[in-house]
C-alpha positions in Angstrom: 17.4 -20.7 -14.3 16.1 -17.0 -13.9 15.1 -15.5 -17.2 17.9 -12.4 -15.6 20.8 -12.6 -13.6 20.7 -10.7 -10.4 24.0 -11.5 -9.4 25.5 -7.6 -10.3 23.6 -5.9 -7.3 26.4 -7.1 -5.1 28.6 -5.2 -6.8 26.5 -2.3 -7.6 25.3 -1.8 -4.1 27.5 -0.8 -1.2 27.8 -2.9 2.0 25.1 -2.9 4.9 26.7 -1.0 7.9 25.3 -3.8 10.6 27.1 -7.2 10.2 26.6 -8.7 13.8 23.5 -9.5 15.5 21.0 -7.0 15.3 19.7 -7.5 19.0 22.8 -6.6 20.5 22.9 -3.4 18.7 22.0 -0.3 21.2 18.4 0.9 21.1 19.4 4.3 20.0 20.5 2.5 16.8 18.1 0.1 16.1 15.7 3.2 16.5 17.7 4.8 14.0 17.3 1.4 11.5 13.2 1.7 12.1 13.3 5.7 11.0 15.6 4.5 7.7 12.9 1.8 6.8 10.3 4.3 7.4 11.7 7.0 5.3 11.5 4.0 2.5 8.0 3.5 2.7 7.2 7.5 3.0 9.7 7.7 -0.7 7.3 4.7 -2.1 4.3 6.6 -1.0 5.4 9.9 -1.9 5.8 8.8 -5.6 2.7 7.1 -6.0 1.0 10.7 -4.1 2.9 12.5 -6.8 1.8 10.6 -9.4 -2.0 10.8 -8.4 -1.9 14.3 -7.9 -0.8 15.4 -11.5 -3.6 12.8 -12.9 -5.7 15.9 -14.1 -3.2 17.8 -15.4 -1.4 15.0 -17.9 -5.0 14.4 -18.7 -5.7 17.6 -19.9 -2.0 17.5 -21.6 -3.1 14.3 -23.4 -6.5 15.5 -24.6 -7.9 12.3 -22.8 -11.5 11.5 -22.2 -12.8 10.2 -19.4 -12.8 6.5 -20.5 -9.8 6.9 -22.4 -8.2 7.8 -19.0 -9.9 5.0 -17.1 -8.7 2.9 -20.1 -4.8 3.6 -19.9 -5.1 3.9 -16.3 -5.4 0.1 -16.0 -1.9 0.1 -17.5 -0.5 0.5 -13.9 -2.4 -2.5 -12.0 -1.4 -4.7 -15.3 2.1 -4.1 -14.9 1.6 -5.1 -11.2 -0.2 -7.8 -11.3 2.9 -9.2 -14.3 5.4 -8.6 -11.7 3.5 -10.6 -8.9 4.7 -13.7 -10.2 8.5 -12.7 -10.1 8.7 -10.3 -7.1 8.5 -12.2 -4.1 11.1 -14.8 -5.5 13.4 -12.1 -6.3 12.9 -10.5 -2.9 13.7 -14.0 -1.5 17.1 -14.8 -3.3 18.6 -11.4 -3.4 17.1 -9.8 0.0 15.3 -7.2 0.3 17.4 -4.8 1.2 19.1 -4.7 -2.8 15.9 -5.5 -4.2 14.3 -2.5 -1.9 17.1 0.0 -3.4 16.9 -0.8 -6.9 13.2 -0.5 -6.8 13.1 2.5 -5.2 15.4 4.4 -7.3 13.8 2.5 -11.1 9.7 3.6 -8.9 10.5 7.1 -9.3 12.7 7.2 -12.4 9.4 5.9 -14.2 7.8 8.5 -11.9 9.7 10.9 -14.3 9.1 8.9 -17.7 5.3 10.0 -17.1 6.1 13.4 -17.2 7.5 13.0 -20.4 4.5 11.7 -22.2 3.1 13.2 -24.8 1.0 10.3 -26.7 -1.1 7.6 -25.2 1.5 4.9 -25.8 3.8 6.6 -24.5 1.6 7.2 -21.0 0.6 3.5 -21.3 4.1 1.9 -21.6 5.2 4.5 -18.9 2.4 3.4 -16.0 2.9 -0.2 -17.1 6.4 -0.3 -16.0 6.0 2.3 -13.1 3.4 -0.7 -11.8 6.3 -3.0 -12.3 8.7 -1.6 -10.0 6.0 -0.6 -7.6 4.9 -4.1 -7.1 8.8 -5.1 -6.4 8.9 -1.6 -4.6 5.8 -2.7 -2.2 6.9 -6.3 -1.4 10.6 -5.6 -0.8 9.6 -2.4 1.7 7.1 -4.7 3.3 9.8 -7.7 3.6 11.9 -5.0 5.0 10.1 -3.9 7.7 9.0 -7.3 8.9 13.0 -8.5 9.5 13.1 -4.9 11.1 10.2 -5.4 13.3 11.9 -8.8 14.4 14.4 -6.8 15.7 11.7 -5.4 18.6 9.8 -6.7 21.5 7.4 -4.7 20.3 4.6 -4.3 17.1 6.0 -1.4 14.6 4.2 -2.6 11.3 1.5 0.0 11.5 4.3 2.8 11.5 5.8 1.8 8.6 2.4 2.3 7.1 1.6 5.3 8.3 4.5 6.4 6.8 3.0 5.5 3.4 -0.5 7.8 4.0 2.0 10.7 5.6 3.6 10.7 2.1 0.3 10.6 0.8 -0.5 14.4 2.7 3.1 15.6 1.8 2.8 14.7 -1.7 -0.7 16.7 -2.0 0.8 19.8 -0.1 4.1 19.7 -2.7 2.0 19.4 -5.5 -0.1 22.8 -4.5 2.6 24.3 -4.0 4.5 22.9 -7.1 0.7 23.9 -9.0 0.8 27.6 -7.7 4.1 27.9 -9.6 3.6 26.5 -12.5 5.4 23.4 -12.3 4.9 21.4 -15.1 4.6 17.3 -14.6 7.6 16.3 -15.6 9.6 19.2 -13.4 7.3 17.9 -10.3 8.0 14.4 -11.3 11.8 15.2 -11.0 11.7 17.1 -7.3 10.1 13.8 -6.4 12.7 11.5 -8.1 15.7 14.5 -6.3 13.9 13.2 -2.7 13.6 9.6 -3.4 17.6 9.8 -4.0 18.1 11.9 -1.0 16.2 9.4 1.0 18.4 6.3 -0.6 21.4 8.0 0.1 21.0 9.1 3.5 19.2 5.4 4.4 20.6 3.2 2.9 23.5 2.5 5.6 20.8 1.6 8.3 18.8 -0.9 6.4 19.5 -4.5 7.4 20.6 -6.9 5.5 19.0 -10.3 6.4 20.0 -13.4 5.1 17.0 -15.9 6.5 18.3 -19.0 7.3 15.6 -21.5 5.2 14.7 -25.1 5.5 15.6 -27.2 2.6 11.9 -27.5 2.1 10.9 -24.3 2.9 13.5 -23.1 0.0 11.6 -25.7 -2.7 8.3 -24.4 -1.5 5.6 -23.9 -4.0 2.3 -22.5 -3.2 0.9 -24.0 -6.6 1.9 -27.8 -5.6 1.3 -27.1 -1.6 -0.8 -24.3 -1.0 -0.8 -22.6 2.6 -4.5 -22.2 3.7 -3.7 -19.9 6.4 -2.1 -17.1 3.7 -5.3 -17.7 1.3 -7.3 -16.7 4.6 -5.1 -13.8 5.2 -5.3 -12.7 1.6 -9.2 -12.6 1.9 -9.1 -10.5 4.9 -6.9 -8.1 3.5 -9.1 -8.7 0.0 -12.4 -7.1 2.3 -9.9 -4.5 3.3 -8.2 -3.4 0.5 -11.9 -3.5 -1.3 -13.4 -1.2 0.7 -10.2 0.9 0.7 -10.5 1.7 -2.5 -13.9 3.3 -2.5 -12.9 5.2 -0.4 -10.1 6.6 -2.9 -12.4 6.9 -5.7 -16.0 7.4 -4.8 -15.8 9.0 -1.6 -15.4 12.7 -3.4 -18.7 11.4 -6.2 -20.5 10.1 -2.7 -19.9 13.5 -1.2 -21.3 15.4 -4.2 -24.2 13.3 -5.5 -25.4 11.8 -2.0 -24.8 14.1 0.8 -24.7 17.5 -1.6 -21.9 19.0 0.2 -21.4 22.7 -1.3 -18.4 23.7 -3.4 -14.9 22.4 -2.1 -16.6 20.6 0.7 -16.6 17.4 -1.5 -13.4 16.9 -0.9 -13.7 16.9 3.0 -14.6 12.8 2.9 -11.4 11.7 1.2 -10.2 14.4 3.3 -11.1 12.7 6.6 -10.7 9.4 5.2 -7.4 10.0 4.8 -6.2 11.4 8.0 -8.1 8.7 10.2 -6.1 6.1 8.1 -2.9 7.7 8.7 -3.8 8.5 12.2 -4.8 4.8 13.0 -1.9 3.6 11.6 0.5 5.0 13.9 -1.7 3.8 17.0 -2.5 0.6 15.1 0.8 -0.8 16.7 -0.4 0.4 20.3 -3.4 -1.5 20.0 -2.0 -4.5 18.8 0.6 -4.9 21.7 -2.3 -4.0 24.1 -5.6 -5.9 23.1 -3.7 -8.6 20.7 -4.3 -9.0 16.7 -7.5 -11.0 16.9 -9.2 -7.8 18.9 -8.2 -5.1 16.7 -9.0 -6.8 13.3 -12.3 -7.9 14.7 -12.9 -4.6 16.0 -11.4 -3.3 12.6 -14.0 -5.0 10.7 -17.0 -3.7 12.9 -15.6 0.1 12.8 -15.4 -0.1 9.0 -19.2 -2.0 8.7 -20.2 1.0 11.1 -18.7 4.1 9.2 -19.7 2.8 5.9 -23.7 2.0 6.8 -23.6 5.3 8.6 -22.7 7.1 5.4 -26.1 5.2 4.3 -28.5 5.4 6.8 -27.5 9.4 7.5 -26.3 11.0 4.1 -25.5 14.7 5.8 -22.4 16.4 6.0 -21.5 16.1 9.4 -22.5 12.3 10.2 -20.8 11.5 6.6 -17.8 13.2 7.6 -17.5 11.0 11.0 -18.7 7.9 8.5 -15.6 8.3 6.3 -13.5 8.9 9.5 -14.9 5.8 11.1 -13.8 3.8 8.0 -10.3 5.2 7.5 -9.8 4.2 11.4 -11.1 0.2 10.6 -9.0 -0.2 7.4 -5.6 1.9 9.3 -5.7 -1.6 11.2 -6.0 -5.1 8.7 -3.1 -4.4 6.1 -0.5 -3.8 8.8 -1.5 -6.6 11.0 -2.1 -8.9 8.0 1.1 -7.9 6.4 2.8 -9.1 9.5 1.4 -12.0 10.2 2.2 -13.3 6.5 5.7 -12.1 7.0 6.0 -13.8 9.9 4.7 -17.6 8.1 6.8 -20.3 9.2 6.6 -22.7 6.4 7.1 -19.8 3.4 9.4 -17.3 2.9 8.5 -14.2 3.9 8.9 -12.6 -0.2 6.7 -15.3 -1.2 4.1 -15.2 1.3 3.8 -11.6 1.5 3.3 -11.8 -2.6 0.8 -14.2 -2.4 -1.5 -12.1 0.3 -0.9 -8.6 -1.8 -2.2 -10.9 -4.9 -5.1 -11.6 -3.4 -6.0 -8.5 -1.9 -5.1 -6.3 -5.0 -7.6 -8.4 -6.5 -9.9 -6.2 -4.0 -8.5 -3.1 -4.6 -9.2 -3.4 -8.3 -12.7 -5.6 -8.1 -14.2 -2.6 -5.4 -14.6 0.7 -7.7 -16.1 -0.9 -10.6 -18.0 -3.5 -8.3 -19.7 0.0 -6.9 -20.5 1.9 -10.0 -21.7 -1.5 -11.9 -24.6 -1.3 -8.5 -25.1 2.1 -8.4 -25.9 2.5 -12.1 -28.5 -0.8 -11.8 -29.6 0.5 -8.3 -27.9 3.5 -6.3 -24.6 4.8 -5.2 -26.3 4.7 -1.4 -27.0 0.8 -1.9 -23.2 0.2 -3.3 -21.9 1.3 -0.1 -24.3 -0.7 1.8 -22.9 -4.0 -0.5 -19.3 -2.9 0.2 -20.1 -2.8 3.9 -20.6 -6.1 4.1 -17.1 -6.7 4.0 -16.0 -5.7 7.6 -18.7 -7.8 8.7 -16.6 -10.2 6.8 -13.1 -9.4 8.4 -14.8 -9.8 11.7 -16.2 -12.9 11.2 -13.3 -14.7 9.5 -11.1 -13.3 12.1 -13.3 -15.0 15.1 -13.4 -18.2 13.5 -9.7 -18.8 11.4 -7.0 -21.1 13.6 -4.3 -18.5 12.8 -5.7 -16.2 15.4 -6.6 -18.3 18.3 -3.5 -18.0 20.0 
C-alpha cells in the first residue's frame, strides 16, 4: 500500500481533450500536442535557469561562503536522488500526464520558497524539496514525450530537449533584465512561477493521456529481483554523458580563466558556446537519428565529445577552446535524447520505471564529474582533469559498438 493516496488527481485535474486514438488525429493536431509537451519541458528548464541565475545574489543575501554554498547546494541533488525511488512508480500508476501537472506547478512554487529564504535552513529545506518535485518533474516530462513521440513516424526526443537548453538562454536573458531592475529573488522567482501557470493552463488540453496497456509481469516487475542489463548499459552511457556535462556547467568558466586566460567577460564565452552547440544539436539531434540511425550518432557523439574536450588540452587558446567547448556541447546534445528514448521505449519495464532507473544512474555522473575534476586538478592540473573526463566519449563510443541493444 502507497505510503499516500494518489487517487484525488482525478478529481483535481480536468479531463485530457483526446480520447480516441491518437494516430487518427490530423497532423495539424498532433503537431499542436508535440508544441504543448515542448512548452512543458521549456517551464521545467526555465525554473531550474531561474534558479541558477539568482545563485550569486541569495548568496550574497545569506552571507554564505563559498563552501557553505557548495555545502547547502547538495541539498537539491539529495532531495532528488530521495525521490528516485518513488517517482517512476508514481509516474507508472497515475500517468504522466497528472503526475507531469502537479510537478510542474509544486517545481516552481518551491522555485518561489527560495526566494523567501532568509537563514540557511530555510535555503536548505527549500532546494531539498525543489529537488523533489524536479526529479518527479524530469521523469514525468520525459515519460510524456516518449508516448508523444509514439505518436510519429518520426524521431522528436531531441526537440523536447532542446526545449530544456532554450529555457536555459531565456531564463538568463529574463534574469538581466529582471537584474537591471532591481528585481529581488523572490519577485524573479514569482514571474517565473506567473509563466509556468500560463504554460499549464494553456497546455494542458493537448497533453495525452496514455494508459499503457501492461503485461501481468511487466506490472510486478522489479529491477532489484530481475534486473534489465540492457537499461544498466544505457544508464552508463548516459552516466559518461551526463559526467562530462557537468564540467562543462561548472568548470568551463574556471577553465576559461585559469587555463586559456581569456581577458575580462571573455570567460564566460566557453559556457557560452557550450551552451548553444547543446541546444543547437539537440534540435538536429532528431534529424540525425532518422538519417544515420542511433548507433551512428551516439558513436559519433562519443568521438565529438573525446575530440572537443582533448582539444581544450592539447591547444589552451581562446579561439581553438572556444571550438573545443562547441565540439563538446554538439557530442553531449546527442546521448541523453537518444538514450532517454530507447529506455522509454523498453519492452519488458515500464517506461516510469525504466526511465528512473537510467536518470539514477547517470545523475550519479552529473554529481561524481565536478568534484572528480577538482579532486585531479588540485593533485595534478585542471588541464589533465579534462584529459581524465575525456575519456568518457571514448567510452560512449565504445560501449555503443559493442552493446546488443544497438545492433539492430
Amino acid at each position: 500500500m502507497p505510503l499516500i493516496d494518489y487517487s484525488f488527481l482525478s478529481k483535481v485535474l480536468p479531463k485530457a481533450k483526446i480520447k480516441k486514438r491518437f494516430q487518427n488525429r490530423k497532423h495539424s493536431y498532433l503537431v499542436r500536442v508535440r508544441i504543448a509537451t515542448s512548452f512543458f519541458f521549456f517551464g521545467m528548464g526555465f525554473c531550474f535557469a531561474t534558479w541558477a541565475s539568482r545563485i550569486p545574489d541569495i548568496k550574497s543575501m545569506l552571507q554564505l561562503s563559498e563552501a557553505g554554498l557548495g555545502t547547502l547546494l547538495f541539498a537539491l541533488p539529495a532531495g532528488q536522488l530521495s525521490a528516485m525511488p518513488f517517482s517512476g512508480r508514481t509516474v507508472t500508476k497515475y500517468g504522466s500526464r497528472k503526475v507531469m501537472i502537479i510537478a510542474l506547478l509544486l517545481y516552481a512554487f518551491c522555485l518561489t520558497l527560495l526566494g523567501l529564504a532568509s537563514v540557511k535552513w530555510q535555503l536548505a529545506v527549500g532546494l531539498y524539496l525543489f529537488g523533489v518535485c524536479g526529479n518527479f518533474c524530469n521523469i514525468a516530462v520525459n515519460t510524456q514525450g516518449v508516448h508523444t513521440q509514439q505518436l510519429f513516424d518520426k524521431p522528436i526526443m531531441g526537440s523536447f530537449h532542446g526545449s530544456w537548453s532554450l529555457a536555459g538562454f531565456c531564463g538568463a536573458l529574463i534574469s538581466l533584465l529582471l537584474l537591471s531592475l532591481n528585481f529581488t529573488p523572490y519577485n524573479h522567482f514569482l514571474v517565473a512561477f506567473a509563466l509556468v501557470i500560463i504554460i499549464i493552463l494553456t497546455n494542458y488540453k493537448f497533453i495525452i493521456a496514455t494508459k499503457v496497456k501492461q503485461t501481468e509481469k511487466k506490472e510486478s516487475y522489479s529491477f532489484l529481483k530481475n534486473p534489465d542489463t540492457s537499461l544498466i548499459w544505457l544508464g552508463i552511457i548516459a552516466f559518461c554523458c551526463m559526467a562530462s556535462e557537468g564540467i562543462m556547467f561548472d568548470w568551463s568558466g574556471v577553465y576559461f580563466k585559469e587555463i586559456v586566460k581569456a581577458p575580462g567577460a571573455l570567460v564566460v564565452l566557453g559556457y557560452t558556446s557550450f551552451m548553444i552547440s547543446m541546444a543547437s544539436g539537440r534540435f538536429l539531434s532528431d534529424i540525425f537519428v532518422a538519417k544515420y540511425g542511433v548507433k551512428k550518432v551516439l558513436i559519433a557523439s562519443g568521438i565529438v565529445i573525446s575530440t572537443g574536450l582533448y582539444m581544450a588540452v592539447l591547444l589552451p587558446y581562446l579561439i581553438p577552446c572556444t571550438f573545443a567547448f562547441m565540439l563538446v556541447g554538439f557530442g553531449v546534445s546527442n546521448v541523453i535524447p537518444t538514450v532517454i528514448s530507447i529506455a522509454g521505449n523498453n519492452e519488458n519495464v515500464p517506461t516510469g520505471i525504466a526511465l528512473t532507473i537510467v536518470s539514477s544512474i547517470s545523475f550519479l555522473g552529473f554529481l561524481i564529474g565536478p568534484p572528480l575534476i577538482g579532486f585531479i586538478a588540485e593533485l595534478t592540473s585542471l588541464q589533465y582533469s579534462f584529459a581524465i573526463i575525456g575519456i568518457f566519449g571514448v567510452f560512449i563510443s565504445v560501449l555503443v559498438s559493442r552493446l546488443k541493444t544497438f545492433q539492430s
